[in-house]
N, C-alpha and C positions, 0 to 999 in steps of 0.2 A: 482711551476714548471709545466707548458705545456709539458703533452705527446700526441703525436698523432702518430694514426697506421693505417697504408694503406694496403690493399691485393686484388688483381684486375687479373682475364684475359683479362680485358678488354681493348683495348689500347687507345681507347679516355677517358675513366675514370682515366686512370693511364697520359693521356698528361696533362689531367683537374687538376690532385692532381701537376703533378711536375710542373706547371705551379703556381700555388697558392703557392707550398711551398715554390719554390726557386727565376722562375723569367720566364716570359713570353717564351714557347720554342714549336717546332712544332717536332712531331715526328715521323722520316722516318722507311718506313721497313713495311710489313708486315708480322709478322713469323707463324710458327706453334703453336709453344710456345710461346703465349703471359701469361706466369704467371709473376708476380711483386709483391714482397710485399718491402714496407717502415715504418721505426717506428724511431718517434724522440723526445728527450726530449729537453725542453727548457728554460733555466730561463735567465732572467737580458742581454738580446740579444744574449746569448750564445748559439749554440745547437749544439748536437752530433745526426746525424742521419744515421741509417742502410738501405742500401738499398742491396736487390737480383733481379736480372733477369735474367730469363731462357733462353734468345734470345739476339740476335743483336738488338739493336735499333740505328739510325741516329738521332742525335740532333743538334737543331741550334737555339742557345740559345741568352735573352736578357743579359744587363747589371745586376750582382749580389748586387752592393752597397755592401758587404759584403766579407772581407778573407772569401776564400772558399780553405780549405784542404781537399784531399779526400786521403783515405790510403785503399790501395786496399787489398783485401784477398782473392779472386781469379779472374780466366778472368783476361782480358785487356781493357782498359781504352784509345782509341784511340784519339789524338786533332789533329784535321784539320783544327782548325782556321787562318784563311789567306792563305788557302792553301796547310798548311805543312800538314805533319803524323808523329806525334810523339806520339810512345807507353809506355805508363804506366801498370809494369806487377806486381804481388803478392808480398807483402813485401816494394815496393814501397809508399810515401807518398810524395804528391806534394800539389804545386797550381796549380788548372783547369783553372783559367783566373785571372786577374787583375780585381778588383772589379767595375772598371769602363767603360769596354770595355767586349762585347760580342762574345760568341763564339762559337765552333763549333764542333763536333766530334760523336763518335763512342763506346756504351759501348756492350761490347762484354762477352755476359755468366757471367757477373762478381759479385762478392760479395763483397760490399766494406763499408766503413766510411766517412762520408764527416761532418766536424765541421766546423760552420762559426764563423765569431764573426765581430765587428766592425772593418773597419781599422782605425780609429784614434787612437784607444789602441796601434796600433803600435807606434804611436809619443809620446804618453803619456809616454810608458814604456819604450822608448829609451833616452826620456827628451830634445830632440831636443829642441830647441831653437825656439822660436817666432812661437809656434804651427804646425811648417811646417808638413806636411807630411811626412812620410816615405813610400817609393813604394818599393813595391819586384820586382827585375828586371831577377827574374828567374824563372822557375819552379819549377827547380828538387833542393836540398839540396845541399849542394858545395862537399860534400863528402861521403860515402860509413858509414862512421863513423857518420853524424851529421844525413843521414836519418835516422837511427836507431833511435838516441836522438828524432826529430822529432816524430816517429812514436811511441814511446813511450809517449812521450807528451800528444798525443792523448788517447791512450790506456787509461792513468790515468784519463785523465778527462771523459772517456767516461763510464769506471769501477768501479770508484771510487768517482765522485763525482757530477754527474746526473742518478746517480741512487735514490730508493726513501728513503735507511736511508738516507744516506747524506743530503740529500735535508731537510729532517724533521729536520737534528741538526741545521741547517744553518737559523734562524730564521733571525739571521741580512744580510746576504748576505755575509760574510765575504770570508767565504769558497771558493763559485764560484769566487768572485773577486779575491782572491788571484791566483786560478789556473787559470786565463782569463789571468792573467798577466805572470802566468810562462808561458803558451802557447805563449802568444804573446813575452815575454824575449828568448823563445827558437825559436822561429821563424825565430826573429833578429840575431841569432847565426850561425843558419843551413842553411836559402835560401839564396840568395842573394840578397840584397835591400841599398838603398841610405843610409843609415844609419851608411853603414859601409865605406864609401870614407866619411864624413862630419870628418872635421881636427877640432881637438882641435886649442882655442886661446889661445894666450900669459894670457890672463886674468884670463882664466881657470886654467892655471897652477898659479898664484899669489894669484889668490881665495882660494886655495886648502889650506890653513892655519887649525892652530888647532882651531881657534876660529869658522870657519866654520864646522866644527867636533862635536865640543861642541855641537855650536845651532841646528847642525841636531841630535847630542843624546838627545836632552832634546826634540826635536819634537817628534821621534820615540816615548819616549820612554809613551810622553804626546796622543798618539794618537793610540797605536800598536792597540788599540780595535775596530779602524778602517778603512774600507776601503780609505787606502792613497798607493802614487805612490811615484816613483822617483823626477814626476816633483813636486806632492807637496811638498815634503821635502826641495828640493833646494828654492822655492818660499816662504817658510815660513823664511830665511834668511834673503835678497834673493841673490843667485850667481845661475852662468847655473848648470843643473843637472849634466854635466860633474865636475866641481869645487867639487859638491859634490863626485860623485865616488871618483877623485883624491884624495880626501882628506881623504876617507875611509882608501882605498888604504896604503897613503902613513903613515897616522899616526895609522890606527887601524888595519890595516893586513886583511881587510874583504871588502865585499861591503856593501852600504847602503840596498838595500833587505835583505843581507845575517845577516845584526846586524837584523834589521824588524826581521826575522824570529826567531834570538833567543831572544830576547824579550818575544816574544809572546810563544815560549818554555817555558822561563819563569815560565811570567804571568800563563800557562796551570798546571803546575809545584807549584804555591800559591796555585788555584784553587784546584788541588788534596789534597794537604797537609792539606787544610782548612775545604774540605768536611767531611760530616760523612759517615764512612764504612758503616752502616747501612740503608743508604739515598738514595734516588733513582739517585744520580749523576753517572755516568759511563765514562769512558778513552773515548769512543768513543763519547761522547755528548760534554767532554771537550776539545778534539782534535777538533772535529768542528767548536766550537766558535771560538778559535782561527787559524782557516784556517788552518786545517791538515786534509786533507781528508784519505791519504791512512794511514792504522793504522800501517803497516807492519814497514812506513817509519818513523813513531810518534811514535812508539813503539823503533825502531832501534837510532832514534837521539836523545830520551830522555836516555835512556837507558846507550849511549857514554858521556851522559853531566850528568848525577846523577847518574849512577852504579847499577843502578835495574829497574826493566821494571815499567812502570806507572801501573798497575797494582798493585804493592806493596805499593807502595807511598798511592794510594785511601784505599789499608786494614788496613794501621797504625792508627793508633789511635795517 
C-alpha cells in the first residue's frame, strides 16, 4: 500500500501536489488562509484520500480517467462545470465529474473524502455484456436513503480496509478487491448510470436454468480464494452474467456475490476450526484472507451462521 501526505501554506505547492495526484488543474483565489493539508492511501488502483482547506479556492480541472467520489464533512463543494453552480453540502457523497470529461468549481472551507478507483470495474461488476461500459449519468445518489448507503461505502473502505492492519493481512489482495467491488456494486445501486435502463434478453431468462446454477456452484466454490467477479463466473459457463444472477435468484434464493461471500464465510470458518488456539493465527488475519475487512461485520455474520463469535471457534480445541 502507497501512503502519501501533504501539508502546505503554500498555494503553488499545494496546485503542484493536486496536480500530480489527481489531474492537471490551475488554481484561482488568493486567500489569507492558505493552509492545505492531504493524506492518501493507495493499493491495486484504489485510493481513499483526505483532503482540508482553510480557504476558498477556484478550480479548473483536467480529465480524471478515474470514478471520483468525494463525500464531504464540512464546507461546500461548489461545481460550475459548463457553467452551472451546483452545491454539495456536509453529509453529502457524490461524483465531481464523469471520468472522462473535465471540470470546474469551487471548494469552500471544506473537509472532505474523495476515493477513486477505475471505471471499467463498473462494467465488470455490473456483467454487462460485450465489455461495454457503464456511465453514471448523475451526480447526486437517486435518494436520501442510497446517499447514506453510498457514504457508508466509503466510510468502510476508507476505515477499515486501507488502513495499515488490513493492509498487512491482505497478503493476496483479496480483501481490497472484494471491497473495490462492493464499492463499485453500490455505486451501481445509489447514482444513476446506464446500467440500470440495459433490459434483460429472452436468452437471459432461458439461460437461467439449474444447470447454470450448478456450473456457477462448483466455480465459486473452485475459486472463492480468489479475486473473481460476476463476469467471471457467468464466462466460466458461459451464459450473460444476468442468466447467472437469474438463476441465483430464481433456484437458490441469493445472489451470485452473496453465495461468493458465504463460501468464503465458510472457508474462514475451516480455517478457525483447524487452527491451533495456541498458534499465532487470529479472527482478524483469517477475516482478511478471505475478504472481510470490518471485524464488527465478520464477527456479526459468522456469529448468525455458527451461533458463537469466531473468537470461540479459534479457542476450541
Amino acid at each position: 500500500m502507497t501512503k502519501l501526505f501533504f501539508e502546505s501554506g503554500n498555494l503553488e505547492a499545494t496546485e503542484a501536489f493536486l496536480s500530480a495526484a489527481y489531474t492537471p488543474m490551475q488554481i484561482g483565489g488568493r486567500p489569507a488562509d492558505t493552509r492545505a493539508r492531504i493524506s492518501r492511501a493507495e493499493v491495486g488502483g484504489l485510493s481513499v484520500d483526505r483532503l482540508s482547506f482553510g480557504y476558498t479556492m477556484g478550480y479548473d480541472a483536467g480529465c480524471l480517467g478515474k470514478v471520483c467520489l468525494v463525500t464531504m464533512h464540512s464546507g461546500t463543494i461548489v461545481d460550475t462545470t459548463g457553467g452551472r453552480e451546483e452545491v454539495f453540502g456536509p453529509g453529502e457523497t457524490f461524483l465531481v465529474a464523469p471520468h472522462d470529461r473535465p471540470y470546474a468549481g469551487q471548494v469552500r472551507e471544506a473537509r472532505y473524502t474523495i476515493t477513486m478507483f477505475d471505471p471499467g470495474l463498473l462494467g465488470r461488476v455490473a456483467g454487462v455484456p460485450g465489455g461495454k461500459d457503464v456511465r453514471i449519468t448523475g451526480a447526486r445518489p437517486v435518494g436520501p436513503a442510497e446517499n447514506r448507503r453510498l457514504g457508508a461505502a466509503v466510510a468502510y473502505l476508507r476505515d477499515h480496509v486501507l488502513d495499515d492492519s488490513a493492509a498487512a493481512a491482505d497478503a493476496d489482495g483479496l480483501l481490497v478487491s472484494t471491497a473495490a467491488q462492493h464499492l463499485a456494486a453500490t455505486v451501481l445501486v445509489t447514482l444513476p448510470n446506464t446500467a440500470r435502463d440495459d433490459a434483460a434478453t429472452p436468452r437471459d431468462t432461458r439461460d437461467a436454468h439449474s444447470d447454470t446454477l450448478r456450473r456457477a456452484v462448483a466455480f465459486i466454490e473452485a475459486n472463492a480464494h480468489r479475486d473473481i467477479t460476476l463476469t467471471d463466473i457467468a464466462a466460466s459457463i458461459p451464459v450473460t452474467p444476468r442468466a447467472v444472477q437469474y438463476a441465483f435468484t430464481r433456484h437458490a434464493g441469493t445472489t451470485p456475490l452473496g453465495y461468493l461471500r458465504r463460501v468464503r464465510l465458510t472457508r474462514a470458518h475451516s480455517e478457525l476450526l483447524s487452527a491451533d488456539p495456541a498458534g499465532a493465527t487470529t479472527v482478524a488475519g483469517v477475516a482478511g484472507r478471505w475478504g472481510f475487512a470490518h471485524q464488527g461485520r465478520f464477527a456479526a455474520a459468522y456469529r448468525q451462521e455458527y451461533g458463537v463469535p469466531p473468537s470461540v471457534t479459534l479457542r476450541s480445541d
